[in-house]
gemmi code that builds the backbone of each chain (N, CA, C; Angstrom):
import gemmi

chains = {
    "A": [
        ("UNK", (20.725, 6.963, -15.799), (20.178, 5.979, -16.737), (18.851, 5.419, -16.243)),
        ("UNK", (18.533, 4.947, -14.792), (17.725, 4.627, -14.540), (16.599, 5.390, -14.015)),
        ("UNK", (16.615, 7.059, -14.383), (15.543, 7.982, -14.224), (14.993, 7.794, -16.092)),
        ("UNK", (15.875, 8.113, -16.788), (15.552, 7.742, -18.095), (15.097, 6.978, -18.479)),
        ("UNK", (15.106, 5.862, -18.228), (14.520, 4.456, -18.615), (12.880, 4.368, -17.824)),
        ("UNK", (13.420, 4.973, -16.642), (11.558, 5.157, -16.143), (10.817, 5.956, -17.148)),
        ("UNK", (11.545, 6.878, -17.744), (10.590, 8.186, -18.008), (10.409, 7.223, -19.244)),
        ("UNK", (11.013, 6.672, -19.774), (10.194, 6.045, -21.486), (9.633, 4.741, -20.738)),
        ("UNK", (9.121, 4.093, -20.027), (8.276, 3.289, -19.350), (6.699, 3.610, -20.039)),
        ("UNK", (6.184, 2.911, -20.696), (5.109, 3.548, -21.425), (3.721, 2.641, -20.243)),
        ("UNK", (2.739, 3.418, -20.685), (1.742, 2.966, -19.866), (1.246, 1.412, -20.879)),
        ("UNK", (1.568, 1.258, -22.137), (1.154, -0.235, -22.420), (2.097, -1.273, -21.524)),
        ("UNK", (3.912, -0.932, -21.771), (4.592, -1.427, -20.875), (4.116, -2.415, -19.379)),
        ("UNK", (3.494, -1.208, -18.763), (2.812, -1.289, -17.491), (1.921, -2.757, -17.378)),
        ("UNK", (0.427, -2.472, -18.364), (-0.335, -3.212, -18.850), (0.182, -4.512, -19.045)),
        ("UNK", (1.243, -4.823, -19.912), (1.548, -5.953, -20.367), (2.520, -6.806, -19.003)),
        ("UNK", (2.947, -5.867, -17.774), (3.872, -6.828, -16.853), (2.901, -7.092, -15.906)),
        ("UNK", (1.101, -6.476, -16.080), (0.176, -6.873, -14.814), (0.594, -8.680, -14.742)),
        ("UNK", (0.368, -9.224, -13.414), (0.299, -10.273, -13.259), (-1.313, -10.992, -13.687)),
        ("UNK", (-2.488, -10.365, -14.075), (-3.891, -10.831, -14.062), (-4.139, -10.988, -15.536)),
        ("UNK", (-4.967, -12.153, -15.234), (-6.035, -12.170, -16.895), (-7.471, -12.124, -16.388)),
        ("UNK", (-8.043, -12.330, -17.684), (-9.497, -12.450, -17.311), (-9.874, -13.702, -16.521)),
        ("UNK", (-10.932, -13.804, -15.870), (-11.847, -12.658, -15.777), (-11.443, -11.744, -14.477)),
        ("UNK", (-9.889, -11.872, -14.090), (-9.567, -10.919, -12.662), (-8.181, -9.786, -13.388)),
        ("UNK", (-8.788, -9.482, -14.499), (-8.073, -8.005, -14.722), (-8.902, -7.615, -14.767)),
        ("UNK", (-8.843, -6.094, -14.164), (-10.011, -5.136, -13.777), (-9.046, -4.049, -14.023)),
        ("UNK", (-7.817, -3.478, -15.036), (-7.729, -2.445, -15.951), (-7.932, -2.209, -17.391)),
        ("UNK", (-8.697, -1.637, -17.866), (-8.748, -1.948, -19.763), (-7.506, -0.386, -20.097)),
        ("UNK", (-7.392, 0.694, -19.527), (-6.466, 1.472, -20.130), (-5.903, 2.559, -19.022)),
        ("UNK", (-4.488, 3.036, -18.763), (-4.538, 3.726, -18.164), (-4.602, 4.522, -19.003)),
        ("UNK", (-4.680, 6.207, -18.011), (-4.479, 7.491, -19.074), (-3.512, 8.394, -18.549)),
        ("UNK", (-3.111, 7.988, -17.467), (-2.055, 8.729, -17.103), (-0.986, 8.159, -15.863)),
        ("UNK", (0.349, 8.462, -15.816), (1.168, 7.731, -14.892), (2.209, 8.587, -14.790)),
        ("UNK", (2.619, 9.082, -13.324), (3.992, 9.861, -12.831), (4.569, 8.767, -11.832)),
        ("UNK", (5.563, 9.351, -11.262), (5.699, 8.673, -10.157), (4.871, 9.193, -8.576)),
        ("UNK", (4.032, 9.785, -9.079), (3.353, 10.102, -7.992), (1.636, 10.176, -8.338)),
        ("UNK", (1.313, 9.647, -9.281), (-0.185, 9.452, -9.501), (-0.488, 8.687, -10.875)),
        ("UNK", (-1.417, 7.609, -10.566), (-1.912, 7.074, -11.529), (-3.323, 7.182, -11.441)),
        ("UNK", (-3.898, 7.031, -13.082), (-5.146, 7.059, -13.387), (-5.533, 5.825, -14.707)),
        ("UNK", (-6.316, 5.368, -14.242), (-6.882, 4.143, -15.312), (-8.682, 3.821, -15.480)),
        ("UNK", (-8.416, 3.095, -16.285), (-10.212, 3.005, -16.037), (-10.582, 1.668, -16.475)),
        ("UNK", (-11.387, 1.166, -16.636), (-12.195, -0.213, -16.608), (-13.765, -0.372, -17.015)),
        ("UNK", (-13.821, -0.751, -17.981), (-15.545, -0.978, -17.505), (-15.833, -2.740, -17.308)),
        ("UNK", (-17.249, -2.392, -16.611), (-17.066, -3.775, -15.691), (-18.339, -4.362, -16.802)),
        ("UNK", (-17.581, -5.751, -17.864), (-18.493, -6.096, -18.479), (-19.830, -7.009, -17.523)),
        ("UNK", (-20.822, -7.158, -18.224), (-22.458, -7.532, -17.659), (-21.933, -8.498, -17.650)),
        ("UNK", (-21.246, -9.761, -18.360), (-21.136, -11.002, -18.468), (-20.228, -11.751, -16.912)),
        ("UNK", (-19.466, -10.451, -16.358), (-19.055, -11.653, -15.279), (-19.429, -12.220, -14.634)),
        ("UNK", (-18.630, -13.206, -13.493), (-19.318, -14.131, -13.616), (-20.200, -14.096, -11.837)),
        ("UNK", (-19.733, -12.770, -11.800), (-20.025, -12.363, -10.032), (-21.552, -11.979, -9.987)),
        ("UNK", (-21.783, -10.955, -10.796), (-23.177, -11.048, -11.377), (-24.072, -11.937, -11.341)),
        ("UNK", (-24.077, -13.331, -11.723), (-25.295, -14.189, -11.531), (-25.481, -14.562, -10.074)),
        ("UNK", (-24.180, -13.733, -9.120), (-25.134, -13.901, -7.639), (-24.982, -12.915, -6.833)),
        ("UNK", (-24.614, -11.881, -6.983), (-24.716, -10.974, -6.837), (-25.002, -9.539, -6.999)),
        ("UNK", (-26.232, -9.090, -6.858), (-27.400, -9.928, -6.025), (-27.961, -11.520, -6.579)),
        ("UNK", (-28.816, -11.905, -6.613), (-29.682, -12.751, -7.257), (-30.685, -12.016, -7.948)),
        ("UNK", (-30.764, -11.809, -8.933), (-31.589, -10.984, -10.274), (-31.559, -9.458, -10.629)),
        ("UNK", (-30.470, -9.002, -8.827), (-30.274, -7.711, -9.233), (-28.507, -7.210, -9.218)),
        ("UNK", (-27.621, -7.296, -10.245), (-26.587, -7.360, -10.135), (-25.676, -6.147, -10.022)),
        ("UNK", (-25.484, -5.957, -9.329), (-24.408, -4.672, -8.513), (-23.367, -4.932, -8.318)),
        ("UNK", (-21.874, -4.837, -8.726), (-20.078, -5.040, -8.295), (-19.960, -5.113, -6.790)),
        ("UNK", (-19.514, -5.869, -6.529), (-19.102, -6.315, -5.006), (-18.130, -5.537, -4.367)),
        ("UNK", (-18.762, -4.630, -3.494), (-17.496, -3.925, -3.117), (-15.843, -4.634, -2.984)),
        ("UNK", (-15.702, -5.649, -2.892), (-14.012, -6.388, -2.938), (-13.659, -6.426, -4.297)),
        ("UNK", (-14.621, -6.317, -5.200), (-14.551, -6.315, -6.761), (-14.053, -4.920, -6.933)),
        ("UNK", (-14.825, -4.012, -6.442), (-14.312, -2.105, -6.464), (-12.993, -1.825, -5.874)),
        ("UNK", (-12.868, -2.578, -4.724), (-11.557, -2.805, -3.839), (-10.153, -3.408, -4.881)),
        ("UNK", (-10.944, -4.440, -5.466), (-9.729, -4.871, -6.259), (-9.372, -4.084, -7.885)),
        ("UNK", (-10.220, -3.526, -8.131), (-9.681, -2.549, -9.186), (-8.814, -1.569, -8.825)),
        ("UNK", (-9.365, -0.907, -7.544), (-8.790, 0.222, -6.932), (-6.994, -0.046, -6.781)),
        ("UNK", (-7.027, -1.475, -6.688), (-5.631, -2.289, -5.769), (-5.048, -2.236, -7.013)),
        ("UNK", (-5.676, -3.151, -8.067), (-5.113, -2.931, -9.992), (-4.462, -1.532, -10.476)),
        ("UNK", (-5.138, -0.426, -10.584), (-5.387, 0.760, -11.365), (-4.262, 1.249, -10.491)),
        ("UNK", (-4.814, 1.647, -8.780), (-4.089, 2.595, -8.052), (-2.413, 1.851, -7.722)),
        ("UNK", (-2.391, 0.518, -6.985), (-1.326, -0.003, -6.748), (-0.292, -0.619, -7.040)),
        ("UNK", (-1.312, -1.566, -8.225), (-0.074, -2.431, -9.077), (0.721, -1.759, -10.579)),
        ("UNK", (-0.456, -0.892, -10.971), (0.410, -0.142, -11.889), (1.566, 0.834, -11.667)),
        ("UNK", (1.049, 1.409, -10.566), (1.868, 2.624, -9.816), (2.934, 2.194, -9.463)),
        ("UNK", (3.073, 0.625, -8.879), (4.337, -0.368, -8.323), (5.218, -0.559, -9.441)),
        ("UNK", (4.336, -0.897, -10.609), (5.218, -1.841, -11.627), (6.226, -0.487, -12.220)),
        ("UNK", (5.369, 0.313, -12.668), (6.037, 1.630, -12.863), (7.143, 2.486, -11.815)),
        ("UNK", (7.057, 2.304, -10.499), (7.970, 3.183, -9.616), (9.198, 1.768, -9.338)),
        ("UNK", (9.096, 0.472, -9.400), (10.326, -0.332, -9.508), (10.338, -0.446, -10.760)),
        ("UNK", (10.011, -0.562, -12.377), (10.946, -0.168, -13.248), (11.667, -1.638, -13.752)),
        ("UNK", (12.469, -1.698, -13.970), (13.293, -2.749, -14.881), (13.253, -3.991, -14.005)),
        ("UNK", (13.672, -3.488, -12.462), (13.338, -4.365, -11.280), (12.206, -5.364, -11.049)),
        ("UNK", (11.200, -5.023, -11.697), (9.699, -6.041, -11.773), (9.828, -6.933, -12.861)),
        ("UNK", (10.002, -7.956, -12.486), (9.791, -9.157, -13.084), (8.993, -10.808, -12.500)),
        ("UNK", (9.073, -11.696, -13.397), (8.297, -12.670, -13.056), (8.349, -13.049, -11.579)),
        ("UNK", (9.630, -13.034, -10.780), (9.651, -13.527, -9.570), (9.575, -12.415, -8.533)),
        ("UNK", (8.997, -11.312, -9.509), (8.472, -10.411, -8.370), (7.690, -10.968, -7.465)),
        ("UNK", (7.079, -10.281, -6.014), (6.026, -10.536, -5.589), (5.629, -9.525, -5.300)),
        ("UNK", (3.964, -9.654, -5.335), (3.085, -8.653, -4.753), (2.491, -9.031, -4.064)),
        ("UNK", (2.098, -8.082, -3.057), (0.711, -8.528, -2.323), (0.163, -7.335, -1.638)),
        ("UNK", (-0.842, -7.548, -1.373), (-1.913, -6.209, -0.668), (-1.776, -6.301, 0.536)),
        ("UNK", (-1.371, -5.241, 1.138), (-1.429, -5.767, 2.904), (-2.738, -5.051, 4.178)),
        ("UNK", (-3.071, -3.947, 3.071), (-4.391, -3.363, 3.942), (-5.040, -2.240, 2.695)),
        ("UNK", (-6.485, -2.543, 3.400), (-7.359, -1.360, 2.760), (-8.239, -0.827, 3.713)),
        ("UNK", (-8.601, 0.625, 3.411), (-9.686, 1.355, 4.050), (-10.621, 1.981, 3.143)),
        ("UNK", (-11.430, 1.189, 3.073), (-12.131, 1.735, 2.062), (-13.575, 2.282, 1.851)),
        ("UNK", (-14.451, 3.640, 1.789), (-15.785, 4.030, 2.159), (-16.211, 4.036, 0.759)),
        ("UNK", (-17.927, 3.035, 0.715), (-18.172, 2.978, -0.368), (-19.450, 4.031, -0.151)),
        ("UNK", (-19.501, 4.781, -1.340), (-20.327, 5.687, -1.603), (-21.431, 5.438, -2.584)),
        ("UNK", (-21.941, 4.852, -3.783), (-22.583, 4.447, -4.805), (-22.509, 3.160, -5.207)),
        ("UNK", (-23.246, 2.412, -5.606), (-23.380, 1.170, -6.555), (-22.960, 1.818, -7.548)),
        ("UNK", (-22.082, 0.490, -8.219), (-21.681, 0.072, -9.589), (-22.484, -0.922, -10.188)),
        ("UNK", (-23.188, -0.775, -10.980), (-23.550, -1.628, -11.917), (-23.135, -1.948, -13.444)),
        ("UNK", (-23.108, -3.391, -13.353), (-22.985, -3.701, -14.990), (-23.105, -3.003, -15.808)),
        ("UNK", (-22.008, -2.992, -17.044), (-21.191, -1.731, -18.230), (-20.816, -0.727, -17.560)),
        ("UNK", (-20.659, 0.041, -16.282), (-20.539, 1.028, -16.274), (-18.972, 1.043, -16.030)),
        ("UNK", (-18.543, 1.915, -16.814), (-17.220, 2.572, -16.698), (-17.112, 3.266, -15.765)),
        ("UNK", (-15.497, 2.927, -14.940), (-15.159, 3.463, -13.861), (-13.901, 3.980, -14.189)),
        ("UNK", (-13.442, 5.238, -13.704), (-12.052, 5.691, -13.428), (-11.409, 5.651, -12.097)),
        ("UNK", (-10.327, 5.677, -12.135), (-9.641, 5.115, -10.516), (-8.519, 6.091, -10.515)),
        ("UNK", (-8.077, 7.329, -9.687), (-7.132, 8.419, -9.307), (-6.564, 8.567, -8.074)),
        ("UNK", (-5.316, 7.509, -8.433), (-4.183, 7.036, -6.951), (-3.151, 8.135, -6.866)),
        ("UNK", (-2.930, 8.842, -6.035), (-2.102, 9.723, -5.657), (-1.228, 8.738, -4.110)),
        ("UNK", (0.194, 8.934, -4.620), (0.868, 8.079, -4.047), (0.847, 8.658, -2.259)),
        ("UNK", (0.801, 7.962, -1.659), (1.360, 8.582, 0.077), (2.843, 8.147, 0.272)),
        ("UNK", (3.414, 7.181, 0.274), (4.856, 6.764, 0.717), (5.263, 5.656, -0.440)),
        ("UNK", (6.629, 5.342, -0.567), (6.699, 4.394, -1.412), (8.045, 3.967, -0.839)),
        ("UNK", (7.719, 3.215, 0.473), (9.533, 3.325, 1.147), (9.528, 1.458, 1.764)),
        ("UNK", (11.016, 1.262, 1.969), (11.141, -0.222, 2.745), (10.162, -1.463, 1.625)),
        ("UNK", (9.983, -1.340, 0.030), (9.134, -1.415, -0.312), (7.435, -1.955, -0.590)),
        ("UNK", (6.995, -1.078, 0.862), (5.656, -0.749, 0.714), (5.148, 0.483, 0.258)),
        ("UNK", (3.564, 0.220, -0.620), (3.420, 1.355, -1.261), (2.356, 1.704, -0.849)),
        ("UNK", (1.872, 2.872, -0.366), (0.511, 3.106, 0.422), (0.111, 4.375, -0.835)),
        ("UNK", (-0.851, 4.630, -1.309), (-1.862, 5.293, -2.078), (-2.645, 6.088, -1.150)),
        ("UNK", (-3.462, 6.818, -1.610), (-4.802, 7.658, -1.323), (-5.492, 7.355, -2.503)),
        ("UNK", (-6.708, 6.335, -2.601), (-6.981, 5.856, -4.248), (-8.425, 6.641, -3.839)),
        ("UNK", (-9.341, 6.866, -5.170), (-10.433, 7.598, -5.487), (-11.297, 6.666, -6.843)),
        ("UNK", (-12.645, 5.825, -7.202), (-13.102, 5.861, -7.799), (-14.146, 6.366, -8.355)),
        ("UNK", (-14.042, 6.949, -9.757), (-15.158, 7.804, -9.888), (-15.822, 7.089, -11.256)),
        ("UNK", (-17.319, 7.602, -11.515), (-18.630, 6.822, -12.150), (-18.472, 7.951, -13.318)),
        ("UNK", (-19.082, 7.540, -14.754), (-19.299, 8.443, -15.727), (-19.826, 9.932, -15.514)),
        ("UNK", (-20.559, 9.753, -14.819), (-21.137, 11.005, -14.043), (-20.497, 11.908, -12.779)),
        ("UNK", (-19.283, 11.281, -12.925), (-18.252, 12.098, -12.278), (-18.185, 12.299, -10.413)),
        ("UNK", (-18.904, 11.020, -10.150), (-19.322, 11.063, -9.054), (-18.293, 10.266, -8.229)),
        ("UNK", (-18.146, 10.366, -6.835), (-17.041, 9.109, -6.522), (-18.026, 8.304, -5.926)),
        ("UNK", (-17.739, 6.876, -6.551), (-18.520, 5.770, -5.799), (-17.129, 5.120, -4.838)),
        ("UNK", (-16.123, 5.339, -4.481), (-15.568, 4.619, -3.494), (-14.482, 5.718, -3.320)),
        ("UNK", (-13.742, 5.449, -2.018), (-11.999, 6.219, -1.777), (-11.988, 5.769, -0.103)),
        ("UNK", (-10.716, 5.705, -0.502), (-9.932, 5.280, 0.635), (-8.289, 4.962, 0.607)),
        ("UNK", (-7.638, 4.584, 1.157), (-6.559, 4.199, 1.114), (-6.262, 2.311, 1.205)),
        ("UNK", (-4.997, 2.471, 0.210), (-4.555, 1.120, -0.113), (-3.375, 1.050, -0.038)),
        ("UNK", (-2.252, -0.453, 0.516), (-1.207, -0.760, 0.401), (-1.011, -1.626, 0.590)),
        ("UNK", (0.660, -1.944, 0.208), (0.718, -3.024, -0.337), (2.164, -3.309, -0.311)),
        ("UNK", (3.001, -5.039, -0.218), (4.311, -4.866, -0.584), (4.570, -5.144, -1.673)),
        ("UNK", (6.164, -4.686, -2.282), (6.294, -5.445, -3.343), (7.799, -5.954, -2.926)),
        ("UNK", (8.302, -7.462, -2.928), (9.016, -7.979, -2.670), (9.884, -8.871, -4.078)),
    ],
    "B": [
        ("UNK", (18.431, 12.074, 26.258), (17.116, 11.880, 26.442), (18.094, 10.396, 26.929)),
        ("UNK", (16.850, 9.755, 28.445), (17.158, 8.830, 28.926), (16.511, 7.324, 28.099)),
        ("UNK", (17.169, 6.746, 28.436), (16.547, 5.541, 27.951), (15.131, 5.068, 27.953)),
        ("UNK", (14.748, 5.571, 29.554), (13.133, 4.957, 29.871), (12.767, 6.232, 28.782)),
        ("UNK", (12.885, 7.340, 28.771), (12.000, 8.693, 28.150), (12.229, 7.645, 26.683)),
        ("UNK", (13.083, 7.443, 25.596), (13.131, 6.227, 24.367), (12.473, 5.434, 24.793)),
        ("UNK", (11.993, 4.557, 25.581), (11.486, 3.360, 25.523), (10.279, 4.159, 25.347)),
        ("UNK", (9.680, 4.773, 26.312), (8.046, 5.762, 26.803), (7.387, 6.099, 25.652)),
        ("UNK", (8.734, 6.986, 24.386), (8.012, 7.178, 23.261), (7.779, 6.409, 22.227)),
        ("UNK", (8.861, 5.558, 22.014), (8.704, 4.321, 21.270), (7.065, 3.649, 21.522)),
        ("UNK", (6.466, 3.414, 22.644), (5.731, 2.773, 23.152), (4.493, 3.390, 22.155)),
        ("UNK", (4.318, 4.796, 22.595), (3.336, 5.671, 22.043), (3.703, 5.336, 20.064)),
        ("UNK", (4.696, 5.064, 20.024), (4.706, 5.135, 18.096), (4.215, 3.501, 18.121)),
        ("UNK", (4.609, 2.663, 18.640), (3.733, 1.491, 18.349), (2.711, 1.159, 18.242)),
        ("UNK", (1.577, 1.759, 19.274), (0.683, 1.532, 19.924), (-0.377, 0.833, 19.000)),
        ("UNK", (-0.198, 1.733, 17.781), (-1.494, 1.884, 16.695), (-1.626, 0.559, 16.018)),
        ("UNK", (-0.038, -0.135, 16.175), (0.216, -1.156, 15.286), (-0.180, -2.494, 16.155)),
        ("UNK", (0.051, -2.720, 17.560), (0.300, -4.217, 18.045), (-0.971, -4.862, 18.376)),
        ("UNK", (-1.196, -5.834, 18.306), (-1.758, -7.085, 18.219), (-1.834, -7.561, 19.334)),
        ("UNK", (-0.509, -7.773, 20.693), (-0.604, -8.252, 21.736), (-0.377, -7.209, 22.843)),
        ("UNK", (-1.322, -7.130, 23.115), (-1.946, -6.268, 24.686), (-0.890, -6.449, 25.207)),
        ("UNK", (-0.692, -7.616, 25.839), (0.009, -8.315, 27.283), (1.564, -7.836, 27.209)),
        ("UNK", (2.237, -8.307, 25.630), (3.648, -8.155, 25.610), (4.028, -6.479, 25.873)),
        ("UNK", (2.586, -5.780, 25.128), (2.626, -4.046, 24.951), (2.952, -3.613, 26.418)),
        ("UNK", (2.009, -4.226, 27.055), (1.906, -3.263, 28.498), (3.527, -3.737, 29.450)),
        ("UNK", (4.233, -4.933, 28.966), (5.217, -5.420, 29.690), (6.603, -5.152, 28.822)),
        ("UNK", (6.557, -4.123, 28.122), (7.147, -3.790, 26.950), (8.450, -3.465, 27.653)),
        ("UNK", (9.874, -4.157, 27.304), (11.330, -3.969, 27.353), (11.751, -3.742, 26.467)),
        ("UNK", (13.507, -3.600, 26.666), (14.540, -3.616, 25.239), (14.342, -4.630, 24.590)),
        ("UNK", (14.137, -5.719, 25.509), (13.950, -6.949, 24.444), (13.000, -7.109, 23.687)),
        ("UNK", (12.018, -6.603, 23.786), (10.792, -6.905, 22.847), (10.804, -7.034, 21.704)),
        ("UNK", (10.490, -7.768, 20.966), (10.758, -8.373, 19.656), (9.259, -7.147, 18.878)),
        ("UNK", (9.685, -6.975, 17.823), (8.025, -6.307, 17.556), (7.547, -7.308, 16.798)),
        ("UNK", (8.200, -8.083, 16.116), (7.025, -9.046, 15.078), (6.380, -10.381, 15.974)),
        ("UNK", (7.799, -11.087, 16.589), (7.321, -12.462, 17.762), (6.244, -11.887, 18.591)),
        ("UNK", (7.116, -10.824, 19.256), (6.277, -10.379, 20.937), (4.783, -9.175, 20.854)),
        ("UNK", (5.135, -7.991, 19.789), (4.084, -7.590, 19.664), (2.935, -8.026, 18.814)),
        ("UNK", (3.513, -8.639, 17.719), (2.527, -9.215, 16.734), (2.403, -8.243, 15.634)),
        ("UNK", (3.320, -7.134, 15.202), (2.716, -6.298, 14.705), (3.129, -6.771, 13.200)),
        ("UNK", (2.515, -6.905, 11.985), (2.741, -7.563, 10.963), (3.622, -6.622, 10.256)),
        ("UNK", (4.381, -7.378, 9.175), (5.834, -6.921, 8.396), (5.396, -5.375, 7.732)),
        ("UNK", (4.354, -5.240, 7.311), (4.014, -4.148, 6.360), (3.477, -2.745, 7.352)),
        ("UNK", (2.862, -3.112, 8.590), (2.773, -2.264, 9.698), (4.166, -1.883, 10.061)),
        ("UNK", (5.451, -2.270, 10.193), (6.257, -2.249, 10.519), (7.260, -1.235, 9.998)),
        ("UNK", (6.519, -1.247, 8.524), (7.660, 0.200, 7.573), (6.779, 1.337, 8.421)),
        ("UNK", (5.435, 1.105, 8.728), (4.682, 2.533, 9.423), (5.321, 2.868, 10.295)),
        ("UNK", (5.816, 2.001, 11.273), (6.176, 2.523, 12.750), (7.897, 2.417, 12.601)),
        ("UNK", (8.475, 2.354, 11.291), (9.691, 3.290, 11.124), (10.034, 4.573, 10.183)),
        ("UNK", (8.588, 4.451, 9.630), (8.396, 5.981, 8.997), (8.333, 7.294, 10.363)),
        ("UNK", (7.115, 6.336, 10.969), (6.618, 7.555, 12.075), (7.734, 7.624, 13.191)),
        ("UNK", (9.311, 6.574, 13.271), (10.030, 7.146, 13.982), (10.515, 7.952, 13.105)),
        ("UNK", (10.622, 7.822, 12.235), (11.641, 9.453, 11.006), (10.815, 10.470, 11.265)),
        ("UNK", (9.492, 10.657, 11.499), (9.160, 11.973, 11.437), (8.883, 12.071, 13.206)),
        ("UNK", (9.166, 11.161, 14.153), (8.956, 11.700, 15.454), (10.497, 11.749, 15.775)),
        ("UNK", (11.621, 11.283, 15.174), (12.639, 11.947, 15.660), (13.504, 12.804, 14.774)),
        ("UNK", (12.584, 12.834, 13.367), (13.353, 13.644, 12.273), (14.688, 12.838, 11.838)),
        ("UNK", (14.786, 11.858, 11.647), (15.465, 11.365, 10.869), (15.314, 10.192, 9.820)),
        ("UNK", (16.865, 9.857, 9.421), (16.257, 8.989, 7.932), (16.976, 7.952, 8.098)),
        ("UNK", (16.141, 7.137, 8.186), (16.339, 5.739, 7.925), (16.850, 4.877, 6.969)),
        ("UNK", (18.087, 4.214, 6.538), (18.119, 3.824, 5.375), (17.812, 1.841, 5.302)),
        ("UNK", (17.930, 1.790, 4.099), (17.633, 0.111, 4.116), (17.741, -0.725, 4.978)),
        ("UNK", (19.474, -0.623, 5.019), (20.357, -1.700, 6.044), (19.652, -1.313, 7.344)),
        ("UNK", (19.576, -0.268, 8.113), (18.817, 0.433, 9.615), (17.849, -0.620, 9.503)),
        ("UNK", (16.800, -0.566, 8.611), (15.866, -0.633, 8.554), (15.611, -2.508, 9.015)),
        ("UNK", (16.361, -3.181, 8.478), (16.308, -4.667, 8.106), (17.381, -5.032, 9.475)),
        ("UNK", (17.393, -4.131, 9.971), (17.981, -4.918, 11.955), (16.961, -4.142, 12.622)),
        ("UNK", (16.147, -3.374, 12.691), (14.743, -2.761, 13.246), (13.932, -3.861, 13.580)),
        ("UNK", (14.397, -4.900, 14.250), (12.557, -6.059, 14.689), (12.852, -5.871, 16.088)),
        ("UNK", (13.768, -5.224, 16.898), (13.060, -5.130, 18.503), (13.379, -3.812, 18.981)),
        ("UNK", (13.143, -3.596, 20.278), (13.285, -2.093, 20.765), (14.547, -1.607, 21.248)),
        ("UNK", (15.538, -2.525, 21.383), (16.990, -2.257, 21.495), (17.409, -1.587, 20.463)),
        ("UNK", (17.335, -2.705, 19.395), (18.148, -1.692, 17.812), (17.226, -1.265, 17.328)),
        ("UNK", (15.914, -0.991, 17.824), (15.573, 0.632, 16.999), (16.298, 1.799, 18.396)),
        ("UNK", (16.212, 1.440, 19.274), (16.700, 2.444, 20.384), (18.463, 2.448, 19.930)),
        ("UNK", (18.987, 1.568, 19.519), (20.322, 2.066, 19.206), (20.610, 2.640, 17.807)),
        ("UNK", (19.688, 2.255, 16.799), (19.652, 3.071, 15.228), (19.255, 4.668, 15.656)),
        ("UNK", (18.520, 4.823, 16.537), (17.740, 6.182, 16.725), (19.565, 6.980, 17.826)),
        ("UNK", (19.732, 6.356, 18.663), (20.574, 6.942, 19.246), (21.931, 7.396, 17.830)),
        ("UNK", (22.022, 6.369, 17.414), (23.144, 6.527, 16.025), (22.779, 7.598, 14.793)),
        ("UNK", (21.474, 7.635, 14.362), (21.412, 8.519, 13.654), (21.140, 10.089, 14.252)),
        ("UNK", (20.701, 10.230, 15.570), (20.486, 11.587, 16.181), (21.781, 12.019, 16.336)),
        ("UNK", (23.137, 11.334, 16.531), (24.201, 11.703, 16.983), (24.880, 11.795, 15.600)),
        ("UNK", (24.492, 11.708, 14.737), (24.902, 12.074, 13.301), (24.517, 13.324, 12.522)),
        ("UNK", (23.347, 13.534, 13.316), (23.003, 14.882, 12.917), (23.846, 16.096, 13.135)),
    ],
}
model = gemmi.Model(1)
for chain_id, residues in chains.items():
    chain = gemmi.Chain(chain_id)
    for i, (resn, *xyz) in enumerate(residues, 1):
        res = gemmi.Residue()
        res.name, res.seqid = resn, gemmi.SeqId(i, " ")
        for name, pos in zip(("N", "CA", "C"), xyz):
            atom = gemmi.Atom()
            atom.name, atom.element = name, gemmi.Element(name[0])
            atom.pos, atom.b_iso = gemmi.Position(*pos), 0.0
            res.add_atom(atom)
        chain.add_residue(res)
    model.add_chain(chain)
structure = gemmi.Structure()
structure.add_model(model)
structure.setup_entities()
C-alpha cells in the first residue's frame, strides 16, 4: 500500500507540502520525480529583493541563493516525496552540509533547472549529488547537498 | 579480529568526521562520539554507513540509535559479523 500511494504522489502534491513562500520559494515547477532523482526549475524574478544589493547596480544571484534552490528543487522535494504520507506539519527539516563549485553567474529572469540524483537516503539523512543548469544548457553550479529530516 | 585491531579501524572511519583532536588521539571504548569527539548528529549516519561498507554489514534503526560511543558500535559490529 505504501509503494502505491508513493507512486500516485503527484509532483503538485510535492509543491503544495514545501514549507516556503515568497519571496524564499525558489521552485516554480518540477518536471520530473523518482525515488532516486529529481528535476525542477525556477526562474529568478528581477524584482527580488537581494538584487538591490547585490551587487550595487550590478545584480547577480548570490551564490547561498543558488545553494538554496539547489537545497529546494534537489532536497526538499526529493524528501517530501521519499517520506510520503509521513511529512507533515511537525515535520522537521534542516540542511546539514553543502559542497558546492560555482561555475557561472546567474542573473535576473534567468531560468534555472536543478538535476538531484539521490546518494543515500538512510537513518533519515538525505545526501544528493545536485547539478544546476542555465537556458543554455550550461552548469552554473554542482555539488553535493544534505540534509535531515526529523 | 582483536579488540585494539576494532578500535585501530574504527579510528581510521572517524577520522574525517571529528572536531576534537585531543579526545581523537586519546581515543577509548569509552569515547562518546557526539560529547567527546564532537562529531555532529548528521556526520554520524556517515560514519555508520562507512562502517556497513568497511565491515559489510547492515545496520538497522534500533543498532543505529545506541551507536554514540565506541563500545556499542564495537559490540553492534561484533553482533552483526557473528550473524553473518
Amino acid at each position: 500500500m505504501l509503494i502505491r500511494a508513493r507512486e500516485n504522489m503527484t509532483k503538485q502534491e510535492i509543491m503544495s507540502k514545501l514549507p516556503y513562500s515568497k519571496p524564499f520559494l525558489f521552485v516554480d515547477e518540477l518536471l520530473y520525480i523518482d525515488e532516486n532523482r529529481v528535476e525542477g526549475i525556477y526562474t529568478f524574478d528581477e524584482n527580488l529583493d537581494f538584487y538591490k544589493g547585490h551587487f550595487k547596480d550590478y545584480p547577480i544571484t548570490p551564490g547561498v541563493i543558488l545553494t538554496e534552490a539547489m537545497a529546494q528543487i534537489g532536497l526538499v522535494c526529493l524528501g517530501i516525496y521519499l517520506v510520503n504520507d509521513t511529512f507533515n506539519k511537525n515535520t522537521s527539516i534542516a540542511l546539514t552540509s553543502t559542497e558546492i563549485e560555482f561555475l557561472k553567474p546567474v542573473f535576473p529572469n534567468e531560468k534555472i533547472i536543478v538535476i538531484s540524483d539521490k546518494i543515500y537516503f538512510k537513518f533519515g539523512k538525505l545526501k544528493c549529488k545536485v547539478i544546476m543548469k542555465n537556458e543554455k544548457d550550461e552548469i552554473v553550479c554542482q555539488g553535493t547537498i544534505a540534509g535531515m529530516i526529523v | 579480529m582483536s579488540r585494539e585491531e576494532t578500535i585501530l579501524k574504527l579510528k581510521t572511519i572517524v577520522k574525517p568526521y571529528i572536531q576534537n583532536e585531543e579526545a581523537f588521539e586519546s581515543l577509548t571504548e569509552s569515547t562518546d562520539f557526539i560529547n567527546d569527539l564532537k562529531i555532529n548528529s548528521a556526520n554520524l549516519v556517515d560514519v555508520i554507513l562507512d562502517i556497513e561498507e568497511e565491515y559489510d554489514i547492515v545496520i538497522d534503526n534500533q543498532s543505529m540509535e545506541r551507536m554514540l560511543d565506541v563500545k556499542s558500535a564495537m559490540e553492534i559490529i561484533e553482533t552483526k559479523l557473528s550473524e553473518k
